[in-house]
Backbone as XML, in Angstrom:
<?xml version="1.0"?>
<chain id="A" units="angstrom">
  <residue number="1" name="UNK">
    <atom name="N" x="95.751" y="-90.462" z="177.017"/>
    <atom name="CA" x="95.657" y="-89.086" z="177.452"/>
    <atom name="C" x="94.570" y="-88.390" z="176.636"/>
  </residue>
  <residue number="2" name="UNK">
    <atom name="N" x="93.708" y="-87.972" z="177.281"/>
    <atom name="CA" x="92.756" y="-86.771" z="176.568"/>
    <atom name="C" x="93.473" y="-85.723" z="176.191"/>
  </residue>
  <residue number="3" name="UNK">
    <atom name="N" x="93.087" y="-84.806" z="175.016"/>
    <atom name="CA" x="93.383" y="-83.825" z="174.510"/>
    <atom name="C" x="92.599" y="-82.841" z="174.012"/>
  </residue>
  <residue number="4" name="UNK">
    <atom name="N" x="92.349" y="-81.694" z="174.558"/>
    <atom name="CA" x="91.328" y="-80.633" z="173.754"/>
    <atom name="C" x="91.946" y="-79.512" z="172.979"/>
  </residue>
  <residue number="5" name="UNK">
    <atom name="N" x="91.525" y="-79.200" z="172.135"/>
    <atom name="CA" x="91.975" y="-78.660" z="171.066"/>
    <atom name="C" x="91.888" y="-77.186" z="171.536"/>
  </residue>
  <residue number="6" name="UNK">
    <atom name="N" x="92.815" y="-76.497" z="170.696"/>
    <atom name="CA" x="92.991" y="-74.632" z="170.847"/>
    <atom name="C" x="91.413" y="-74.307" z="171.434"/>
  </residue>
  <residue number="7" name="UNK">
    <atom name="N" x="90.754" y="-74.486" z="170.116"/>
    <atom name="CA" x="89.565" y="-73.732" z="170.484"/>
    <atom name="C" x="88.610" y="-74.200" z="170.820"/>
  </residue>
  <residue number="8" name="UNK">
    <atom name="N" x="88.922" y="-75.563" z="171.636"/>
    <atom name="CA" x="87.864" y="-75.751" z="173.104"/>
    <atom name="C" x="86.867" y="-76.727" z="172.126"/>
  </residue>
  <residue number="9" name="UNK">
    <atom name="N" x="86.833" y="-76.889" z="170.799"/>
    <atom name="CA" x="85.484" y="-77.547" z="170.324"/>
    <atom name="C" x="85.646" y="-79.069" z="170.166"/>
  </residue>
  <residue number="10" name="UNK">
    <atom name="N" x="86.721" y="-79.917" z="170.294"/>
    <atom name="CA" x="87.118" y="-81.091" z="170.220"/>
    <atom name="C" x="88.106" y="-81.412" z="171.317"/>
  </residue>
  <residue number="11" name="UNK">
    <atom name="N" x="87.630" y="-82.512" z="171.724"/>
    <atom name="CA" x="87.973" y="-83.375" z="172.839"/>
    <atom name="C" x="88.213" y="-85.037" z="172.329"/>
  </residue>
  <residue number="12" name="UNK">
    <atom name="N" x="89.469" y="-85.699" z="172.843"/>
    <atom name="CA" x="89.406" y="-86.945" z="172.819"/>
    <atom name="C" x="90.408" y="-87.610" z="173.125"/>
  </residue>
  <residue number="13" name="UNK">
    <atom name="N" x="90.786" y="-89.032" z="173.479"/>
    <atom name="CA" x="91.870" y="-89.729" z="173.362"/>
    <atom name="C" x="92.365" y="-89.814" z="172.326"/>
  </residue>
  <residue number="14" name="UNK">
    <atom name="N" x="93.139" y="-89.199" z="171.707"/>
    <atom name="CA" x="93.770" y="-89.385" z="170.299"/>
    <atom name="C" x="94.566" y="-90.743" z="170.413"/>
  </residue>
  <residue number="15" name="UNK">
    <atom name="N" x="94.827" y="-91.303" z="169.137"/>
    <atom name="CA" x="95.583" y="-92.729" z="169.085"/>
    <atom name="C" x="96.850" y="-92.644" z="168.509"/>
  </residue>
  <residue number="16" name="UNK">
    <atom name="N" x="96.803" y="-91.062" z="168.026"/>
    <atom name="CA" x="97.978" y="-90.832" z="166.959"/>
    <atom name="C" x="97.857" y="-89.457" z="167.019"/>
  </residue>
  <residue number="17" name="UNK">
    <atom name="N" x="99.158" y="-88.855" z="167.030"/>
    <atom name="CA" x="99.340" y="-87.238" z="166.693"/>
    <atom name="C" x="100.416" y="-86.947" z="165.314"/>
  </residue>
  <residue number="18" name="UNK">
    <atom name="N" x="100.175" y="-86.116" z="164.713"/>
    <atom name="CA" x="101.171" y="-85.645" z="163.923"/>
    <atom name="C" x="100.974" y="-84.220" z="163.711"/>
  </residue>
  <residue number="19" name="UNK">
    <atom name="N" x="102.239" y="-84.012" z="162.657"/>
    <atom name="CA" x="101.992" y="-82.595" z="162.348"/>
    <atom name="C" x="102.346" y="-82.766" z="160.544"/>
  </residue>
  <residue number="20" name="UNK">
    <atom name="N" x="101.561" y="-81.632" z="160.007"/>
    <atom name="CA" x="101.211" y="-81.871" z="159.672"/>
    <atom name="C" x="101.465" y="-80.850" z="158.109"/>
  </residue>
  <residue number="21" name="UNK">
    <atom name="N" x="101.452" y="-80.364" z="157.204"/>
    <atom name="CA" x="101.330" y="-79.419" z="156.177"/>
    <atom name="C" x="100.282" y="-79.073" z="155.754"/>
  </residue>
  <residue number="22" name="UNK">
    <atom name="N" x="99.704" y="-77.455" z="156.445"/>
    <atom name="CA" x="98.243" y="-77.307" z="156.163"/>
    <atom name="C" x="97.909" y="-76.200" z="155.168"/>
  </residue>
  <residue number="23" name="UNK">
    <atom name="N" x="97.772" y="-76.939" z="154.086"/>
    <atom name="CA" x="97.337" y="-75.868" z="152.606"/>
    <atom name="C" x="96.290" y="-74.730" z="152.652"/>
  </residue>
  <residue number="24" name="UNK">
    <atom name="N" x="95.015" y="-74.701" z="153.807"/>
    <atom name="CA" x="94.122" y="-74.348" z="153.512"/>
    <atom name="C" x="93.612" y="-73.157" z="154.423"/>
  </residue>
  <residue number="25" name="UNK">
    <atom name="N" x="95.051" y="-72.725" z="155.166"/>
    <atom name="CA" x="94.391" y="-72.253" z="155.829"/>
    <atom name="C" x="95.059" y="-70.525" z="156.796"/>
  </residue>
  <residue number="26" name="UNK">
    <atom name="N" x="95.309" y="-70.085" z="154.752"/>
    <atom name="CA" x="96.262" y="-68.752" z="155.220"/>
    <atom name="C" x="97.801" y="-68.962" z="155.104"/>
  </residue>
  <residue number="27" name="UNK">
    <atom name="N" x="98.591" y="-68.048" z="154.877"/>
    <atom name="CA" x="99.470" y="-68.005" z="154.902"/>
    <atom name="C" x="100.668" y="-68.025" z="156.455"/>
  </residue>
  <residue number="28" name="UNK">
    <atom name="N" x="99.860" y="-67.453" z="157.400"/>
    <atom name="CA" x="100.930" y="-67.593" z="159.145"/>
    <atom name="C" x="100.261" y="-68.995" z="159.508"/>
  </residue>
  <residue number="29" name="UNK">
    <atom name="N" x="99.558" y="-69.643" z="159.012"/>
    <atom name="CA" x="99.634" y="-71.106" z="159.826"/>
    <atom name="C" x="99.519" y="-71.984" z="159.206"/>
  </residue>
  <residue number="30" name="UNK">
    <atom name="N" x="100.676" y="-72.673" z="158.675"/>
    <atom name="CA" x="100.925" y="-73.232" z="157.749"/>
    <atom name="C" x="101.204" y="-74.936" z="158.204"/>
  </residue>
  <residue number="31" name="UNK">
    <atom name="N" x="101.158" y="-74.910" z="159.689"/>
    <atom name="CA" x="101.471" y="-76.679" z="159.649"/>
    <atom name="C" x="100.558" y="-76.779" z="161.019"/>
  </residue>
  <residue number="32" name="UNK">
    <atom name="N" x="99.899" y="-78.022" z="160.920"/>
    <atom name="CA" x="98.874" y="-78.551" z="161.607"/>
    <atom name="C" x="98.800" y="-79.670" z="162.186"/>
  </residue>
  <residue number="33" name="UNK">
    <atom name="N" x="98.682" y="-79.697" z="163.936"/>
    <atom name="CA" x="98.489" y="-80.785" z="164.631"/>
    <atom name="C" x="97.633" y="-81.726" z="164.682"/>
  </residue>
  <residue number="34" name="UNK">
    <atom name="N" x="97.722" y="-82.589" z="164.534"/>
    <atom name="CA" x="96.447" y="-83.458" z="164.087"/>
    <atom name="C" x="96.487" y="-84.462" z="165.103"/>
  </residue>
  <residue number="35" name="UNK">
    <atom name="N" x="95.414" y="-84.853" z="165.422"/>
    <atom name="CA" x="95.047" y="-85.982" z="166.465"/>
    <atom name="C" x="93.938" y="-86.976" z="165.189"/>
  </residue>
  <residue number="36" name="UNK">
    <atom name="N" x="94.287" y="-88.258" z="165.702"/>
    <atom name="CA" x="93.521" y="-89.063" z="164.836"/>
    <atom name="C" x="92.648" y="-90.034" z="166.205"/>
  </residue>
  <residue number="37" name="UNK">
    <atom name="N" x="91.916" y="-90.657" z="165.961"/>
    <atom name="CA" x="90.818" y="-91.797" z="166.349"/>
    <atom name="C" x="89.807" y="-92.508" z="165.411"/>
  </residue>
  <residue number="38" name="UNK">
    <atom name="N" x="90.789" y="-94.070" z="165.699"/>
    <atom name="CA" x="90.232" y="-94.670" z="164.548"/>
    <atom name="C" x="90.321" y="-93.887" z="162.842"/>
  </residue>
  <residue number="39" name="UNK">
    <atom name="N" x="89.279" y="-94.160" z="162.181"/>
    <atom name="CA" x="89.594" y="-92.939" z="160.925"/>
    <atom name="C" x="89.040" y="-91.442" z="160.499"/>
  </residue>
  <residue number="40" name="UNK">
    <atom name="N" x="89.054" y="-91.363" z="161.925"/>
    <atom name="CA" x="88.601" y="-89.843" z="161.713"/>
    <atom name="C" x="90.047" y="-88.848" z="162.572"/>
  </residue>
  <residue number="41" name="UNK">
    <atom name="N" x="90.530" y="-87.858" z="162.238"/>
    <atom name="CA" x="91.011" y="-86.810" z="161.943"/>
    <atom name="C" x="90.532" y="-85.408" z="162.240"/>
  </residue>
  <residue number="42" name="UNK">
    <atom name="N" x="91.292" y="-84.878" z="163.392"/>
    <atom name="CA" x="90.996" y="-83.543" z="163.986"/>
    <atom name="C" x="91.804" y="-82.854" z="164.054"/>
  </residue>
  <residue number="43" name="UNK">
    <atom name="N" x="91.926" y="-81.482" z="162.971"/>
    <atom name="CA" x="93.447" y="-80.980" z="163.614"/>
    <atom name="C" x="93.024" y="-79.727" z="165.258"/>
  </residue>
  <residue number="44" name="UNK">
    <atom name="N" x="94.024" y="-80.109" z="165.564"/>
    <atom name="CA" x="93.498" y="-79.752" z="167.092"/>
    <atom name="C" x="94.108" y="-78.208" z="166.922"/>
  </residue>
  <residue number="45" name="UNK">
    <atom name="N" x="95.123" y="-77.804" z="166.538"/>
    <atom name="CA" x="95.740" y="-76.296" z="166.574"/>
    <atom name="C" x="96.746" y="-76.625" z="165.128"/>
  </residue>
  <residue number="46" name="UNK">
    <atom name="N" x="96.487" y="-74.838" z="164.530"/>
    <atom name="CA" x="97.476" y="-74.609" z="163.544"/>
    <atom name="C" x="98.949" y="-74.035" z="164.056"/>
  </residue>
  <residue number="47" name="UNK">
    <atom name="N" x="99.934" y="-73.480" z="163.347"/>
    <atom name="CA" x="101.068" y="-72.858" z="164.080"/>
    <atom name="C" x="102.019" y="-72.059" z="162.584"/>
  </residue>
  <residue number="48" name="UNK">
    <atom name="N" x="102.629" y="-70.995" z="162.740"/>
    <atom name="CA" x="102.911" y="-70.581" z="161.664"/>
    <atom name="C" x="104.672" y="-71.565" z="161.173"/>
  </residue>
  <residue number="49" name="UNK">
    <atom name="N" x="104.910" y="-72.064" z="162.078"/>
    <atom name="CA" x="106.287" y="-72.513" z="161.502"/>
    <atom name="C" x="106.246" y="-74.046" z="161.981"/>
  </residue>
  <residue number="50" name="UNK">
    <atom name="N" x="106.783" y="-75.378" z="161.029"/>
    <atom name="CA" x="106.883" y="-76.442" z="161.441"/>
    <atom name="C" x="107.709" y="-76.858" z="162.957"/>
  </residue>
  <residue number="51" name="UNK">
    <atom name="N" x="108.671" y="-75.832" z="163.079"/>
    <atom name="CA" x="108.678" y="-75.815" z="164.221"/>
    <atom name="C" x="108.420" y="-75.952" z="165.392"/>
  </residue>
  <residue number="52" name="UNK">
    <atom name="N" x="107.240" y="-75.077" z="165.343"/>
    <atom name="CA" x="106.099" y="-74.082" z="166.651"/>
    <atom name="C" x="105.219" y="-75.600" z="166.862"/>
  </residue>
  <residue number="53" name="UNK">
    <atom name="N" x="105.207" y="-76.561" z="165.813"/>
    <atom name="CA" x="104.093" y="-77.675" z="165.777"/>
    <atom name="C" x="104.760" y="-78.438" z="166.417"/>
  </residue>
  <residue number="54" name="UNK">
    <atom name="N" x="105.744" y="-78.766" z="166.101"/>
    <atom name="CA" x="106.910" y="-79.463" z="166.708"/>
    <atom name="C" x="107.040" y="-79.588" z="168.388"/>
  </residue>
  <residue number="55" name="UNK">
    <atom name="N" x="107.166" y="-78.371" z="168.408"/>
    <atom name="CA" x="107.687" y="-78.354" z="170.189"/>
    <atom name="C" x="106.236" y="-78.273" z="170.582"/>
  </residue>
  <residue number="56" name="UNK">
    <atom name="N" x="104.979" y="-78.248" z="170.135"/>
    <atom name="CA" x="103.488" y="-78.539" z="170.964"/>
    <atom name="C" x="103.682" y="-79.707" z="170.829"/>
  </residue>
  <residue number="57" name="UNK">
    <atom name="N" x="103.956" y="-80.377" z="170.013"/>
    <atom name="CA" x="104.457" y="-82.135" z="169.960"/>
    <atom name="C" x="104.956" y="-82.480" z="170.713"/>
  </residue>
  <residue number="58" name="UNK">
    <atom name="N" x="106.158" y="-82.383" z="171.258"/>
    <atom name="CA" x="107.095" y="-82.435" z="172.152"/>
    <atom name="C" x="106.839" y="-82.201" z="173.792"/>
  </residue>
  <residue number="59" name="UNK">
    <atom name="N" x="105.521" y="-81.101" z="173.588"/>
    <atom name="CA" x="105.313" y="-81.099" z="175.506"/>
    <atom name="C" x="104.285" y="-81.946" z="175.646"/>
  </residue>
  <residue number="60" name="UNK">
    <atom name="N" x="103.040" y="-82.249" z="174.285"/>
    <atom name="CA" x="102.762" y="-82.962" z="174.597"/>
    <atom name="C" x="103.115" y="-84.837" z="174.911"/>
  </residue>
  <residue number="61" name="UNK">
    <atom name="N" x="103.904" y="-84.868" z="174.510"/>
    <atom name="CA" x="104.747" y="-86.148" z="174.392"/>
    <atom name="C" x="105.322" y="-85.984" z="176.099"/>
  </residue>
  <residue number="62" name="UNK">
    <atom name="N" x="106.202" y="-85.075" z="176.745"/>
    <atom name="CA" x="106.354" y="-84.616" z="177.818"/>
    <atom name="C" x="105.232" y="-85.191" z="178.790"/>
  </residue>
  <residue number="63" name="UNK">
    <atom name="N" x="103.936" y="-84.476" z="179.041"/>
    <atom name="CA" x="103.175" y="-84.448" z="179.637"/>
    <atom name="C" x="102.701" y="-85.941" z="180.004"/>
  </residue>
  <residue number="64" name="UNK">
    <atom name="N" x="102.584" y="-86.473" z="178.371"/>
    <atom name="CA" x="102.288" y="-87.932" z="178.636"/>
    <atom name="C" x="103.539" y="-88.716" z="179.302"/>
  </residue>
  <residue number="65" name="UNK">
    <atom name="N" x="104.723" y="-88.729" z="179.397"/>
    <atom name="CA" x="105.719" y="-88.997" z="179.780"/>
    <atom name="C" x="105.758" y="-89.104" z="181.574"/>
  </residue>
  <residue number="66" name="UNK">
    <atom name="N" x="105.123" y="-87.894" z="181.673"/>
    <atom name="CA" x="105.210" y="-87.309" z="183.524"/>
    <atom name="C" x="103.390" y="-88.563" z="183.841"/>
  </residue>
  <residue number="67" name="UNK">
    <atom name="N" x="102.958" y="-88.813" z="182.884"/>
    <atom name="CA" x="102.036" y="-89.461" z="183.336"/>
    <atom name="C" x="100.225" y="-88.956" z="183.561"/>
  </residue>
  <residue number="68" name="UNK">
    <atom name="N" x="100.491" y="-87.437" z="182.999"/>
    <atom name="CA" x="99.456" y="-86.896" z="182.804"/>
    <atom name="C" x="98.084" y="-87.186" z="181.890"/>
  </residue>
  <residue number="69" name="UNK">
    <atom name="N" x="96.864" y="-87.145" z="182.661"/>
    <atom name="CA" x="95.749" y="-87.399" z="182.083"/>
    <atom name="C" x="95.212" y="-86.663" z="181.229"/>
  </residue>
  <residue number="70" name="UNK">
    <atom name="N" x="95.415" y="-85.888" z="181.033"/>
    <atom name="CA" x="95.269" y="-84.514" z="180.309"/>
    <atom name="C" x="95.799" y="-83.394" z="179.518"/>
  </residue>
  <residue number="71" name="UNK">
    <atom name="N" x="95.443" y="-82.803" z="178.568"/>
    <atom name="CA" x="96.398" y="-81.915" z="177.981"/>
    <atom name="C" x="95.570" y="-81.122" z="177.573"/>
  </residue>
  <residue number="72" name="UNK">
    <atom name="N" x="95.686" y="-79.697" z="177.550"/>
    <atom name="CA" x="95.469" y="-78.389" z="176.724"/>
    <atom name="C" x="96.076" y="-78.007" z="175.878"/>
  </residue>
  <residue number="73" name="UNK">
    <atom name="N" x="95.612" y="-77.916" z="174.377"/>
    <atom name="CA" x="96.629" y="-77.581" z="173.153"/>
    <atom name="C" x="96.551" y="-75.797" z="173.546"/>
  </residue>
</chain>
């Protein structure tokens, strides 16, 4: 499944998703989706609660499930 990120600047088949604990980047968005390929590393969208990362995890996992080619973070 392709995946493009919040803000439109990264695109790819990711091989791996996680989420993630993101130190760097403010205090309301604190955990980070990450798409990997091969050894490079994109976090695709931040979210203020491990949660909020969680359930974007989850539809995307969904989506791929229903068989979809595509996803919008």
């Amino acid at each position: 499944m392709v995946i493009l990120s919040k803000d439109k600047t990264k695109c790819a088949e990711y091989n791996r998703l996680a989420v993630q604990r993101n130190y760097g980047n403010g205090k309301d968005k604190k955990y980070a989706l990450v798409g990997s390929v091969g050894h490079h590393s994109d976090i695709l969208n931040s979210y203020p609660t491990k949660e909020a990362a969680v359930k974007e995890l989850e539809r995307i996992y969904a989506a791929y499930q229903n068989g979809d080619k595509t996803y919008a973070v």
